[in-house]
LOTORMAR-290842 format. One line per field, with one value per residue: residue in three letters; x, y, z of N, C-alpha, C, O, CB in turn; residue number from 1. Coordinates in nm, 3 decimals. Each point is the difference from the previous one (the first is absolute). Glycine has a CB too. Example, Ala and Ser with C-alpha at 12.3 -4.5 7.8 and 13.67 -1.06 7.14 Angstrom:
2
resn: ALA  SER
n.u: 1.319  0.154
n.v: -0.569  0.222
n.w: 0.780  -0.197
ca.u: -0.089  0.082
ca.v: 0.119  0.119
ca.w: 0.000  0.006
c.u: 0.090  -0.077
c.v: 0.120  0.109
c.w: 0.000  0.073
o.u: 0.104  0.051
o.v: -0.002  0.111
o.w: 0.066  0.017
cb.u: -0.293  0.067
cb.v: -0.115  -0.174
cb.w: 0.059  -0.232
resi: 1  2
END
This chain:
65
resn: UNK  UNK  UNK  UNK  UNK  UNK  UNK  UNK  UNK  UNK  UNK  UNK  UNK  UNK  UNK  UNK  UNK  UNK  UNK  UNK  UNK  UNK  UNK  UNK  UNK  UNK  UNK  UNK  UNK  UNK  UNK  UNK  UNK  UNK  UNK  UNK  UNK  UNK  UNK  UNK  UNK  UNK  UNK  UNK  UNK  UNK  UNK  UNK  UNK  UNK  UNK  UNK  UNK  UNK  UNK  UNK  UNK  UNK  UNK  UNK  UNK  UNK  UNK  UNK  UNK
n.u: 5.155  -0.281  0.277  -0.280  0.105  -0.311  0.029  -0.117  -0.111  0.193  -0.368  0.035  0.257  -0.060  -0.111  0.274  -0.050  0.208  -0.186  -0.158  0.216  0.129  -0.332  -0.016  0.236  -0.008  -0.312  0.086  -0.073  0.275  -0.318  0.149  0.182  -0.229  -0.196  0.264  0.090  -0.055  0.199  0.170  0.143  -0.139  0.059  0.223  -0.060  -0.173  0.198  0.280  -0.099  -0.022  0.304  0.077  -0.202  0.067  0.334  -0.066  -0.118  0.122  0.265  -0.227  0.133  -0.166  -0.036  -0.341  0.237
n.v: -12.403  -0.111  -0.264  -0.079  -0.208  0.131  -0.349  0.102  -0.371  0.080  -0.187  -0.102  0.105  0.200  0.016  0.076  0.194  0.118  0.069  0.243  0.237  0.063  0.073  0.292  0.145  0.043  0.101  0.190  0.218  0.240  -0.066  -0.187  0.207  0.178  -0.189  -0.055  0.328  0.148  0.020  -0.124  -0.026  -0.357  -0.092  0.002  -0.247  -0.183  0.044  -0.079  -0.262  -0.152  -0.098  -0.051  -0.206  0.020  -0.007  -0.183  -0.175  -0.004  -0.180  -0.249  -0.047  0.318  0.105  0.025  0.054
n.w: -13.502  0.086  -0.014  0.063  0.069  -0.286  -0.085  -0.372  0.049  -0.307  -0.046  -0.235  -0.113  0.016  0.422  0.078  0.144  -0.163  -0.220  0.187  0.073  -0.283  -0.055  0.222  -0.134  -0.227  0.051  0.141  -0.172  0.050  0.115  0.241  0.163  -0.032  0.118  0.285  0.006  0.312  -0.276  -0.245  0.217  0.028  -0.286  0.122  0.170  -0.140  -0.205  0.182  0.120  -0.252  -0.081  0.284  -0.136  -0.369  0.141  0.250  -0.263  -0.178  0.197  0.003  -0.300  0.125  -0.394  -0.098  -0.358
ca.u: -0.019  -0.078  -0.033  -0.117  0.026  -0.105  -0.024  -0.124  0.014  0.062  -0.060  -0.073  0.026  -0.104  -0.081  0.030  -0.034  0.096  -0.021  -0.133  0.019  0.088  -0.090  -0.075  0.085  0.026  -0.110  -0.049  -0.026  0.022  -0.166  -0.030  0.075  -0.050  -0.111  0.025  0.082  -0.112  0.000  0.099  0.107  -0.027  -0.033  0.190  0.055  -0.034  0.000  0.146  -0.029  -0.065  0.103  0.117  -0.003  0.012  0.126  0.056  -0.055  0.057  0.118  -0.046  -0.080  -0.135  0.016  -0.129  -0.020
ca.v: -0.105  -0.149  -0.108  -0.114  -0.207  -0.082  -0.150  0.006  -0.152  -0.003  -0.081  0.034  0.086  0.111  0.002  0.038  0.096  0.087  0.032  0.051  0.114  0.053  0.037  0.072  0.075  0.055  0.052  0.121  0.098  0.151  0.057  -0.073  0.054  0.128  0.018  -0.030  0.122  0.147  0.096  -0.039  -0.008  -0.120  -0.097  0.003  -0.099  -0.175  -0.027  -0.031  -0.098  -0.066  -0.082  -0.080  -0.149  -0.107  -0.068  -0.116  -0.053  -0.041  -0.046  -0.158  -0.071  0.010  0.109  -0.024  0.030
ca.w: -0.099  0.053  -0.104  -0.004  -0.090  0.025  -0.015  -0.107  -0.025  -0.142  -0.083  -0.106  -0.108  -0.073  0.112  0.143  0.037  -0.037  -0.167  -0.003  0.005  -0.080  -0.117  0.085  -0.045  -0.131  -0.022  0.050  -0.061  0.081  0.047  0.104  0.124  0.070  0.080  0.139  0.009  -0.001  -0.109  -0.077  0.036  0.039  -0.161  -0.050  0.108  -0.007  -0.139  0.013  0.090  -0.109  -0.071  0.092  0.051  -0.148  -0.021  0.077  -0.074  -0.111  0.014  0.023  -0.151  0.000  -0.042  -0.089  -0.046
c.u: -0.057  0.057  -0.063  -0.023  -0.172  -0.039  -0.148  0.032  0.003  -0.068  -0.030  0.040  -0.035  -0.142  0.032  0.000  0.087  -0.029  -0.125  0.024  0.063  -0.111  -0.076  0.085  0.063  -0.097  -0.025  0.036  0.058  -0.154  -0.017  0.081  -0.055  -0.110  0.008  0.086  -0.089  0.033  0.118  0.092  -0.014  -0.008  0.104  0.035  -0.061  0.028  0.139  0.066  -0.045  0.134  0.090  -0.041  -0.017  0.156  0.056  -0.056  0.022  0.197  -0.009  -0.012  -0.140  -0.028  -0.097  0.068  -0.096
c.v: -0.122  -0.159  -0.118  -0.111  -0.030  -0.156  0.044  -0.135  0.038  -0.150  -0.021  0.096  0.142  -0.016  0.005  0.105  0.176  0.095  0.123  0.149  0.122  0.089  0.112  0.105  0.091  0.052  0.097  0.136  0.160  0.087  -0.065  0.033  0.138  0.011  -0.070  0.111  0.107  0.082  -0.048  -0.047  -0.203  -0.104  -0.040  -0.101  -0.132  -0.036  -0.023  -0.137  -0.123  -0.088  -0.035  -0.153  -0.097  0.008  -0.089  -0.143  -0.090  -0.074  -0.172  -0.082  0.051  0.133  0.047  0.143  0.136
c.w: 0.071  -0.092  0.056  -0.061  -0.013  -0.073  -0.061  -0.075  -0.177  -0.120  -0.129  -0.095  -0.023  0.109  0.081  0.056  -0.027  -0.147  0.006  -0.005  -0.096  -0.097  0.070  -0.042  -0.110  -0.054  0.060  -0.011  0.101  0.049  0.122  0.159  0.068  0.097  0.172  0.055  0.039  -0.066  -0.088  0.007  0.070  -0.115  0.019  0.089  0.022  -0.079  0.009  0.059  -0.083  -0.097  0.051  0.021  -0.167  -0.008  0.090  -0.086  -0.111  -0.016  0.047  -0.124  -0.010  -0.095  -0.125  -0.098  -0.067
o.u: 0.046  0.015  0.038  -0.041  -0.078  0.024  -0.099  0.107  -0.036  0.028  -0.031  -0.072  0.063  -0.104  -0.077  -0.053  -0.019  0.006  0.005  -0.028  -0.031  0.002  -0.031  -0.037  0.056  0.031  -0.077  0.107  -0.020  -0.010  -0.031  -0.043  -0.016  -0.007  -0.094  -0.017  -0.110  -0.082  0.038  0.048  0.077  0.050  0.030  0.008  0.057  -0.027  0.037  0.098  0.054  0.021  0.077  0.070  0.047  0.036  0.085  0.082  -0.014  0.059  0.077  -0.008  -0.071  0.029  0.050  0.049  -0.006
o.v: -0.057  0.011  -0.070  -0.031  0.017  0.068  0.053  -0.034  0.108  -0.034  0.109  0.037  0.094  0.020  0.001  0.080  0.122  0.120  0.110  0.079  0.119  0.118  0.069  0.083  0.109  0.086  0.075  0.048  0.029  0.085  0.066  -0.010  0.038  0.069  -0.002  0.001  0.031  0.092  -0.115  -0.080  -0.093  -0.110  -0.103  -0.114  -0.100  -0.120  -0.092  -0.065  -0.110  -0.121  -0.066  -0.101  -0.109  -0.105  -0.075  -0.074  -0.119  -0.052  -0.095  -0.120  -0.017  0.112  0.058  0.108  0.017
o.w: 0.099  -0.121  0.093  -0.112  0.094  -0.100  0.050  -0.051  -0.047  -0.115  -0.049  -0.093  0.047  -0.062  0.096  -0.076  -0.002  -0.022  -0.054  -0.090  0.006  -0.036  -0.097  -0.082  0.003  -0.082  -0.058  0.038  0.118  0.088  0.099  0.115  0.116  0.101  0.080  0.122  -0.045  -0.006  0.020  -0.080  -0.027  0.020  0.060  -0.046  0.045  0.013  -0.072  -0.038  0.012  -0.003  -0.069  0.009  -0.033  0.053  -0.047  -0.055  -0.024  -0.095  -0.010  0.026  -0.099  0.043  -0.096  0.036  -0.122
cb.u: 0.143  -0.277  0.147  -0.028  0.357  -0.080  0.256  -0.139  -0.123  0.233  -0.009  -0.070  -0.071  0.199  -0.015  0.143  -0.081  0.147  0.054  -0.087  0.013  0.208  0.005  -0.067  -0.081  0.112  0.023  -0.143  -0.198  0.257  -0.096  -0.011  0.222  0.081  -0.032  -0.001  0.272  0.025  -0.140  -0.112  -0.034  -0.157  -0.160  0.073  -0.002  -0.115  -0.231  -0.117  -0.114  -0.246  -0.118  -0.012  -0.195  -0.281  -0.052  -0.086  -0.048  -0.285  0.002  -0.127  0.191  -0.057  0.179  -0.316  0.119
cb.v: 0.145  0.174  0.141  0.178  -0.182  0.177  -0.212  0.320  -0.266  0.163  -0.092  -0.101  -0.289  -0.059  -0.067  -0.210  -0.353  -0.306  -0.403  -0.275  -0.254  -0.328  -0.310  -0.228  -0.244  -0.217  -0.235  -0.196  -0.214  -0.055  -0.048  -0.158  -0.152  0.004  0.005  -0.251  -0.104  -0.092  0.318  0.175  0.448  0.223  0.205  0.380  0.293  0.093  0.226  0.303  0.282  0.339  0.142  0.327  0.182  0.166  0.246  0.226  0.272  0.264  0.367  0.191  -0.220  -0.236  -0.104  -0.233  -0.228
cb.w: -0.243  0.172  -0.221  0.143  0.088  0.149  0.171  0.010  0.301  0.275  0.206  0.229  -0.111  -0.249  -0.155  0.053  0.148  0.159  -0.058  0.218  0.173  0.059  -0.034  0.277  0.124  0.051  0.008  0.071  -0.252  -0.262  -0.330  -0.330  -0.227  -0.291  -0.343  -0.160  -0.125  0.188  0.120  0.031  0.067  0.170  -0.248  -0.007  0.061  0.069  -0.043  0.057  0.172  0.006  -0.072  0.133  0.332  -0.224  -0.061  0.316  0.117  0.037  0.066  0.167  0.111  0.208  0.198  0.163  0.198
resi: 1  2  3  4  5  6  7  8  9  10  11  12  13  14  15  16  17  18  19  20  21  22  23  24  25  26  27  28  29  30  31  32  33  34  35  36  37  38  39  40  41  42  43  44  45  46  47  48  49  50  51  52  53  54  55  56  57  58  59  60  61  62  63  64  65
END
C-alpha cells in the first residue's frame, strides 16, 4: 500500500486546482481510460484508482456536480 500526499492550490474556487482535477475526474469517459489502457483488465483498475481518488476529493467538499 502506497499513500500519496499531494498540495493542490484551491484558488478561486471553481479554478482551483483541486476543483479542476475532480471535474477531469468526473468527466472522464470509460472509452477515454481505455484508450490509455493496454487491455480491460488494466481499464477496470484505473477506473478503480480513478474513484478512490474522486471520493477523497469528495470527503474534501471537493465534489463537482
Amino acid at each position: 500500500m502506497k499513500t500519496i500526499t499531494i498540495t493542490l492550490n484551491d484558488k478561486s474556487g471553481l479554478n482551483g486546482e483541486a476543483w479542476l482535477f475532480a471535474q477531469f475526474l468526473k468527466r472522464i469517459t470509460y472509452q477515454g481510460v481505455a484508450d490509455c489502457a493496454v487491455d480491460k483488465a488494466e481499464t477496470e483498475s484505473m477506473l478503480e484508482i480513478i474513484e478512490k481518488i474522486r471520493s477523497q476529493l469528495a470527503k474534501q467538499g471537493i465534489a463537482p456536480r
